[in-house]
C-alpha positions as CSV (number, residue, x, y, z in Angstrom):
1,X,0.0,0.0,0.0
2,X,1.5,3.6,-0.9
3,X,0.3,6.5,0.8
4,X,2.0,8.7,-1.3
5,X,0.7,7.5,-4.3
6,X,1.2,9.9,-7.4
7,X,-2.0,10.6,-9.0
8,X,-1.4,9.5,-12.8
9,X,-3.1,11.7,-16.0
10,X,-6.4,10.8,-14.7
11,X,-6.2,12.5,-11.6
12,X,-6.2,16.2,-13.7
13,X,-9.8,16.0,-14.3
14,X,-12.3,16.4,-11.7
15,X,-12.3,12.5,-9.8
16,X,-15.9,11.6,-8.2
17,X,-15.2,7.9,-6.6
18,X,-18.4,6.5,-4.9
19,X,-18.5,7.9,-1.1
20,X,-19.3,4.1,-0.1
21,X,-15.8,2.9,-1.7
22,X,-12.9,2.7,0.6
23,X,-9.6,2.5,-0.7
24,X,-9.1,-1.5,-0.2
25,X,-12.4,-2.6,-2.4
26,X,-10.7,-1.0,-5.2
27,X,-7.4,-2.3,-5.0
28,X,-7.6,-5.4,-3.2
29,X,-3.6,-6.5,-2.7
30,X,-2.9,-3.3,-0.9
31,X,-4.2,-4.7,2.2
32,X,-1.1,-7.0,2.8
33,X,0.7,-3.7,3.3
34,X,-2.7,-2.2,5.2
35,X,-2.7,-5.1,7.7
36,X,1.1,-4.5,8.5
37,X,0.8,-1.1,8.6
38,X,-2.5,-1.7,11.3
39,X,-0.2,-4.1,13.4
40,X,2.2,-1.9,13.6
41,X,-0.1,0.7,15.3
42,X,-1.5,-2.0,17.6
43,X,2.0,-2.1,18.8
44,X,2.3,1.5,19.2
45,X,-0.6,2.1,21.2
46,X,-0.6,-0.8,23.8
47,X,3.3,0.3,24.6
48,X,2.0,4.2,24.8
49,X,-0.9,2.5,26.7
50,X,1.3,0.2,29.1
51,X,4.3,2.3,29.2
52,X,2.1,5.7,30.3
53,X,0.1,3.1,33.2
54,X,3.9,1.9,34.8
55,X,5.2,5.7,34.7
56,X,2.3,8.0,36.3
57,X,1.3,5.2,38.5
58,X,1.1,8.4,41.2
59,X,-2.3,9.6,39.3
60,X,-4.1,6.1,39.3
61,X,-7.1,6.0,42.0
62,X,-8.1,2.7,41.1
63,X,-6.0,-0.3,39.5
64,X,-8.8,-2.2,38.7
65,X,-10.1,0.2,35.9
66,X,-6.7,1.2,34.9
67,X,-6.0,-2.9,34.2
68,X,-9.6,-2.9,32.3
69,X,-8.8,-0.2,30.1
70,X,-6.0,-2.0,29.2
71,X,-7.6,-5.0,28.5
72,X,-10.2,-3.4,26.3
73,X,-7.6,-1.7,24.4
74,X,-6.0,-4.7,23.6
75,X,-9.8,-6.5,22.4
76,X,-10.1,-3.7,20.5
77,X,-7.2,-4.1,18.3
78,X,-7.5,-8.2,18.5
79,X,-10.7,-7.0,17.1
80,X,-9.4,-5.1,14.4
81,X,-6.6,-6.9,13.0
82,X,-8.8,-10.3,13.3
83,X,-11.2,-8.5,10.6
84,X,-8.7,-7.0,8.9
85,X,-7.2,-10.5,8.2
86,X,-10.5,-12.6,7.1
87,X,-11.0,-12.6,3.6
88,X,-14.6,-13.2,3.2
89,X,-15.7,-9.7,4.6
90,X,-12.9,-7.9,5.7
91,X,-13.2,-4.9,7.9
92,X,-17.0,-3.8,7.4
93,X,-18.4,-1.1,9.0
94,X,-19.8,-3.2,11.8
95,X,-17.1,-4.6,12.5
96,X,-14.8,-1.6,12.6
97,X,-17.4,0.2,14.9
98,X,-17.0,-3.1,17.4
99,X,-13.4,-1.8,17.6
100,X,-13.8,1.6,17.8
101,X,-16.4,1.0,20.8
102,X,-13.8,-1.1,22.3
103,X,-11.1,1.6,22.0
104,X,-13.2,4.8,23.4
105,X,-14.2,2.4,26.4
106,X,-10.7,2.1,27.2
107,X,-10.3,5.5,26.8
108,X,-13.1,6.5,29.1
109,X,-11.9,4.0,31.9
110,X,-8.4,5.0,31.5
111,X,-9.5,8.5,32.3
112,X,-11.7,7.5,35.8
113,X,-8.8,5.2,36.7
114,X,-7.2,8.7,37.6
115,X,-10.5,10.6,38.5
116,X,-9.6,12.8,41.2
117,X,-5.9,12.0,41.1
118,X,-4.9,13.4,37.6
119,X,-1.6,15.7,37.7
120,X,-1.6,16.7,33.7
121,X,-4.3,15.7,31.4
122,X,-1.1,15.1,28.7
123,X,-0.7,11.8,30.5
124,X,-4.1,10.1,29.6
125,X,-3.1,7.7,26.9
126,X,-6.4,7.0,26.3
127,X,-6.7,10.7,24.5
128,X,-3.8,9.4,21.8
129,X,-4.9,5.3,21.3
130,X,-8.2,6.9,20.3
131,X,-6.4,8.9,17.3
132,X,-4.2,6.1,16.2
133,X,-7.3,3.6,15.7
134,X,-8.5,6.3,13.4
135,X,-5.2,6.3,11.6
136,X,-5.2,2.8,11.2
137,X,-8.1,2.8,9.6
138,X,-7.5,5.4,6.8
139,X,-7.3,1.7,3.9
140,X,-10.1,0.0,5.3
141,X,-13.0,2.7,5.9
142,X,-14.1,5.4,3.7
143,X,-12.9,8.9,4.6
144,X,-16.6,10.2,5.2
145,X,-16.9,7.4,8.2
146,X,-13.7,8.6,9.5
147,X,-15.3,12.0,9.7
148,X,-17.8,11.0,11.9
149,X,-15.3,9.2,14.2
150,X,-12.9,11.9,14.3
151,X,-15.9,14.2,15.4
152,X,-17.2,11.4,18.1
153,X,-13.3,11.4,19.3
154,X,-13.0,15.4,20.2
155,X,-16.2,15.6,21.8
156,X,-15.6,12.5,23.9
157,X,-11.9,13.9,24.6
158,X,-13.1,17.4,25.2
159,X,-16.2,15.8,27.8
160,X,-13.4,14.0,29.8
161,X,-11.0,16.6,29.8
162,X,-13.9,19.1,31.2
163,X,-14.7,16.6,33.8
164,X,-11.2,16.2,34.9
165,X,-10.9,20.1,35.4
166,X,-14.0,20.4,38.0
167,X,-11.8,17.0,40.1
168,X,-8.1,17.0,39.9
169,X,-6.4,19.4,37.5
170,X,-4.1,22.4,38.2
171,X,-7.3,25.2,38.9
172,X,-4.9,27.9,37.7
173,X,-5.0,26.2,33.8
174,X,-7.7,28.1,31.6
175,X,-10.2,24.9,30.9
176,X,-9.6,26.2,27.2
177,X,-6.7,25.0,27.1
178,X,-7.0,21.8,29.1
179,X,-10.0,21.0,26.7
180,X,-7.6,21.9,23.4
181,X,-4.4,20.1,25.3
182,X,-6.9,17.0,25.3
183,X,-8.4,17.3,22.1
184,X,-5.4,17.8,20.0
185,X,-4.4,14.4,19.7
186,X,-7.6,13.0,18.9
187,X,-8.2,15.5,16.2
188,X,-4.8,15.6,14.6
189,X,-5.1,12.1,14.1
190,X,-8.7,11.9,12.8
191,X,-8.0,14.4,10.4
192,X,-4.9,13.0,9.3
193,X,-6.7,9.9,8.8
194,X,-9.6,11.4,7.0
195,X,-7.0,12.8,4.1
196,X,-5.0,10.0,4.0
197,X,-8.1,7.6,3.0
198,X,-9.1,10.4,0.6
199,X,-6.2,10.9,-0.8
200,X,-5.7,6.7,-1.0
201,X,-8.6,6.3,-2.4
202,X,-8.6,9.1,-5.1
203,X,-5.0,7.9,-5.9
204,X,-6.0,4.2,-6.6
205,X,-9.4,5.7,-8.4
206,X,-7.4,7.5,-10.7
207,X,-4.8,4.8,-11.5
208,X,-7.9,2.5,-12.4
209,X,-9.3,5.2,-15.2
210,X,-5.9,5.7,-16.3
211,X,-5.2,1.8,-17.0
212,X,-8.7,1.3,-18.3
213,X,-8.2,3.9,-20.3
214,X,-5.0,2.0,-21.9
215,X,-6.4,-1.1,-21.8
216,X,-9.5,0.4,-24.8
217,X,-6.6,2.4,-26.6
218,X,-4.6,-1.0,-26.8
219,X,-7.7,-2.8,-27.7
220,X,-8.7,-0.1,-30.4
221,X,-5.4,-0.2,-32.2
222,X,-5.1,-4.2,-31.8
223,X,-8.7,-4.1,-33.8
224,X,-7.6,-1.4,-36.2
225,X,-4.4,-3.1,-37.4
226,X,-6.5,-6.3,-37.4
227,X,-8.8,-5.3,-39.9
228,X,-7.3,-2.8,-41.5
229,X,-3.6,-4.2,-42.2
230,X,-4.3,-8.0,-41.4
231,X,-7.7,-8.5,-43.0
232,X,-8.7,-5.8,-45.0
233,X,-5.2,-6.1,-47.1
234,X,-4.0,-3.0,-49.3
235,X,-7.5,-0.8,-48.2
236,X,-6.1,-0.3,-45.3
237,X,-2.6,1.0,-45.7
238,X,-4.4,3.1,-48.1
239,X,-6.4,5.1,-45.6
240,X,-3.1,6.6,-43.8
241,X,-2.7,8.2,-47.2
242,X,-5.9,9.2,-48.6
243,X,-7.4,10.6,-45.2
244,X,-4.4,12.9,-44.3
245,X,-4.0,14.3,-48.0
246,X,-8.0,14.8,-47.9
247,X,-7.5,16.6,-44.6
248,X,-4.4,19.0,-45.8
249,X,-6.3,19.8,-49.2
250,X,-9.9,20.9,-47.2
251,X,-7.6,22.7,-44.8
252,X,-5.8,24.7,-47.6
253,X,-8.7,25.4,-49.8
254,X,-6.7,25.5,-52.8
255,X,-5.8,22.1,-55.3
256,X,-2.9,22.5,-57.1
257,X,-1.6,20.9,-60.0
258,X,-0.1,18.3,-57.7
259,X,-2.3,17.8,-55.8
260,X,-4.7,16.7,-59.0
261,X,-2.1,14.2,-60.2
262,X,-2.0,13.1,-56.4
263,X,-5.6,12.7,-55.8
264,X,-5.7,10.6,-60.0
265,X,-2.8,8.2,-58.6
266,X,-4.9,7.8,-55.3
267,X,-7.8,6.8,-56.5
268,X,-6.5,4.5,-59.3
269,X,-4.8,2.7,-56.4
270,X,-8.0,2.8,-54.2
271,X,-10.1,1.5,-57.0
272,X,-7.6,-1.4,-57.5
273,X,-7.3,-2.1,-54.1
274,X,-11.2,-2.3,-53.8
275,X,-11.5,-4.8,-56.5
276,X,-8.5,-7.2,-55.1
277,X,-10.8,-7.1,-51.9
278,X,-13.7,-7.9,-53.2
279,X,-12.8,-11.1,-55.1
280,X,-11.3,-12.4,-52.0
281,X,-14.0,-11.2,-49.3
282,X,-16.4,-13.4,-50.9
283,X,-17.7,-15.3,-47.5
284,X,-19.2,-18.3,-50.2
285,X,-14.9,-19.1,-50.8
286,X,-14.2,-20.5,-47.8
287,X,-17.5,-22.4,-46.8
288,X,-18.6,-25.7,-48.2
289,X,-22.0,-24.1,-48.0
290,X,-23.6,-20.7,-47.7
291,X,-27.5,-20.0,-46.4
292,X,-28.2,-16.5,-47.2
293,X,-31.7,-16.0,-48.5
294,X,-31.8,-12.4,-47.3
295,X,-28.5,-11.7,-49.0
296,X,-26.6,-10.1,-45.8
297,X,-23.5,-11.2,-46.8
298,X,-22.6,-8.1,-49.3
299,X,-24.1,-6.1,-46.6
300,X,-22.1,-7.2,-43.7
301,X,-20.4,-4.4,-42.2
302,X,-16.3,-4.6,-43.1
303,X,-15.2,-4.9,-39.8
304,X,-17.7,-8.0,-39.4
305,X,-17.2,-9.5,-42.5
306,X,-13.1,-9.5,-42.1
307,X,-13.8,-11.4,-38.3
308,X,-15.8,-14.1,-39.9
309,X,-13.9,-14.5,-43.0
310,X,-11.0,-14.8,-41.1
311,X,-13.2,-17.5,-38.8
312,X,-13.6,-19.4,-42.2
313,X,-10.0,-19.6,-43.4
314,X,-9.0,-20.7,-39.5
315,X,-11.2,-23.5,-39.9
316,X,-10.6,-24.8,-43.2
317,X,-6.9,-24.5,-42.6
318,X,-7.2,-26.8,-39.6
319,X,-5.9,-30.4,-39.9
320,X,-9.1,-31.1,-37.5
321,X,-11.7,-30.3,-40.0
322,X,-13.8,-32.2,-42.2
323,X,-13.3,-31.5,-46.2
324,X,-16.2,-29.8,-47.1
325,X,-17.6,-29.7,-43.1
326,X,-18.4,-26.4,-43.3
327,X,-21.3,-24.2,-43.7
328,X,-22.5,-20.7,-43.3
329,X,-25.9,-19.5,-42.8
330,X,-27.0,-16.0,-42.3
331,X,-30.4,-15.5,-41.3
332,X,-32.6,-11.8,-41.1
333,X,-35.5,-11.8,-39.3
334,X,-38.2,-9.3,-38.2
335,X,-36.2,-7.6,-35.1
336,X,-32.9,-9.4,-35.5
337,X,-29.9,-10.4,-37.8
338,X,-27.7,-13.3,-36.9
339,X,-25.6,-16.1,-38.2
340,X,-24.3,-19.4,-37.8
341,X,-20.9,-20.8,-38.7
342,X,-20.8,-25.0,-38.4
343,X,-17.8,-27.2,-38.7
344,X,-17.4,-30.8,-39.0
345,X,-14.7,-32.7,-37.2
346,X,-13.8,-36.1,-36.1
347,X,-12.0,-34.4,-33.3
348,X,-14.0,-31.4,-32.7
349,X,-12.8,-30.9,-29.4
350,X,-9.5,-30.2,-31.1
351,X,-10.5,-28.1,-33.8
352,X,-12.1,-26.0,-31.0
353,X,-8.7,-25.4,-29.0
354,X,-7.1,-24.7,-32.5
355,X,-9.7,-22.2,-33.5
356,X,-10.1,-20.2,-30.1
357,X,-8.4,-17.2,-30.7
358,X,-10.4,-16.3,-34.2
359,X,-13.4,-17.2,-31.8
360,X,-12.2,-14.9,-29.3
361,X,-11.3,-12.1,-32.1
362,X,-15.7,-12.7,-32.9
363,X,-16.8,-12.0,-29.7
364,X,-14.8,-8.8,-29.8
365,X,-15.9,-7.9,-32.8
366,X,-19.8,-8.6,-32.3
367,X,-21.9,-7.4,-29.5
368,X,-22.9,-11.2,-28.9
369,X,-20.7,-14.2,-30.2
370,X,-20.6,-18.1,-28.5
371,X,-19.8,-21.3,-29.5
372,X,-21.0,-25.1,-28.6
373,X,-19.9,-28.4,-29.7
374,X,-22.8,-30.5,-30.6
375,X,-21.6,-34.2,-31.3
376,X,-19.0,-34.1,-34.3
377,X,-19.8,-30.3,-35.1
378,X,-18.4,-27.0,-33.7
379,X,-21.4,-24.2,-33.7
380,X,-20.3,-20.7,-33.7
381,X,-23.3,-18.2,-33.3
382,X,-23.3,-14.2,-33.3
383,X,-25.5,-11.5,-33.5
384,X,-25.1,-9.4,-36.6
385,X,-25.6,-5.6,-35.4
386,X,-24.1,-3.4,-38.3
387,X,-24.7,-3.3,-41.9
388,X,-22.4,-1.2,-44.4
């Protein structure tokens, strides 16, 4: 887990991450270092807590609560990291409120353990374990929760500190500044906390848009060079010289002599290039068989057509395949377009395994795509959305 995460590219626009979300339900393996980073604080405050009991032993009017707040303290935090360490539901918000009743109890016994007897309210560890909890729980609660602790924590320390004031403290202290002496810790590390989950959280938020982000503009190119340079053939080297020369020309206003003879040599090339790609696009080539009474396979948008031809040639290249095993049928209905590719094959369970990436590439490519193996025949369905 890193606090000091830098925000990536994402994080320059205006980030709104659901107020429910903590920082750990977005990015799961940060809670290894989380849960270190909570035992480490359990550590902290149960020495602060033991340590402060053995050296103002003086102020304590009665062991037996001073023991129990102890106790509690330490249940609290057994509480916590026992949560924090389960993997079905983690730290909840019940759960974490167990703790943090367990931890303010402390810290209200720790304070009457020395009702009456307390020197300087600065010794009350109670008033800094019931920071730290906060603190600990930046990863695992959302920063608005925190909020509402951190507010619970200064009135309760301000409430104790008032009460010691009227019993045992130094009369000649303003109660201003025994109630801000007290409060300090509490809200230092409540707010602390509260940024730090905010700032987790929008950190981790921000890195997910960012590689989401990456992940569509690496699928968008993979599917352009697909079609366009693997499929498609010459049309679509092509368009990285027709589109930028139309651009320049409407830009400029003006055609030149030049640019006449350009714009001739272009679309001589285009025209050539559209021909070549028609007489091998034909889907009928590569299928034993072709159904297609409503005549969608002209009309088959290019990207779609390229996927399923390129299905087709995977399938009748394969060693697994029946000769002549496979057909095509494209069907249009009322509310719906859709086709069906089948395949032959003594081992069809093979030729499935050997065809699985063009399979894959189809249920990219169309908004619904699945196949089935039926007997000695591989069935590949999709729904046919676009029409050129």
């Amino acid at each position: 887990m890193s606090g000091d995460r830098k925000l990536p590219a994402a994080a320059r626009r205006v980030l709104r991450p659901p107020r429910t979300l903590t920082a750990l339900e977005l990015d799961p393996l940060a809670a290894i270092s989380a849960r270190g980073f909570l035992v480490v604080v359990a550590a902290v405050s149960l020495i602060c807590a033991v340590g402060l009991t053995v050296v103002t032993t003086s102020q304590i009017s009665s062991w037996p609560l001073a023991v129990l707040a102890v106790v509690l303290l330490a249940a609290g935090y057994a509480w916590f990291i026992r949560s924090a360490f389960r993997f079905d539901l983690g730290v909840t918000n019940d759960r974490f409120a167990v703790a943090y009743a367990l931890v303010a109890i402390a810290t209200v016994l720790n304070s009457l353990s020395c009702l009456g007897t307390n020197l300087a309210i600065r010794d009350d560890w109670g008033l800094v374990t019931i920071g730290l909890v906060l603190m600990a729980a930046a990863p695992f609660r959302t920063f608005t929760e925190l909020g509402t602790y951190t507010a619970i924590s200064t009135a309760l320390a301000a409430m104790l500190a008032v009460l010691h004031s009227f019993t045992s403290l130094d009369p000649g202290i303003p109660g201003a500044v025994i109630v801000l002496v007290a409060a300090a810790p509490a809200l230092a590390f409540g707010l602390g906390s509260v940024a730090y989950a905010r700032q987790l959280l929008l950190g981790i938020y921000a890195e997910r848009l960012d590689q989401a982000e990456s992940r569509e503009r690496q699928f968008d190119e993979l599917r352009r060079t697909f079609v366009d340079d693997d499929l498609v053939g010459s049309i679509g080297p092509l368009r990285e010289e027709i589109v930028p020369f139309l651009a320049r020309v409407r830009q400029s206003g003006v055609l030149t002599v030049d640019d006449r003879v350009r714009a001739g040599v272009l679309a001589q090339t285009l025209h050539a290039a559209i021909v070549e790609a028609r007489q091998a696009d034909s889907l009928g080539d590569h299928v034993a068989a072709l159904i297609d009474e409503s005549g969608l396979s002209p009309r088959l948008h290019e990207d779609d057509r390229a996927t399923l031809r390129a299905l087709l040639i995977a399938l009748g290249n394969s060693a697994c395949a029946a000769p002549d095993g496979i057909t095509l049928e494209l069907v249009e209905g009322e509310e719906d377009r859709f086709g069906v590719v089948r395949c032959r094959s003594d081992d069809v369970r093979a030729l499935r395994a050997e065809v699985l990436p063009f399979i894959r590439m189809a249920r990219l490519m169309f908004r619904r795509a699945s196949e089935q193996v039926t007997g000695d025949t591989l069935l590949v369905q999709f729904d046919i959305d676009r029409l050129s």
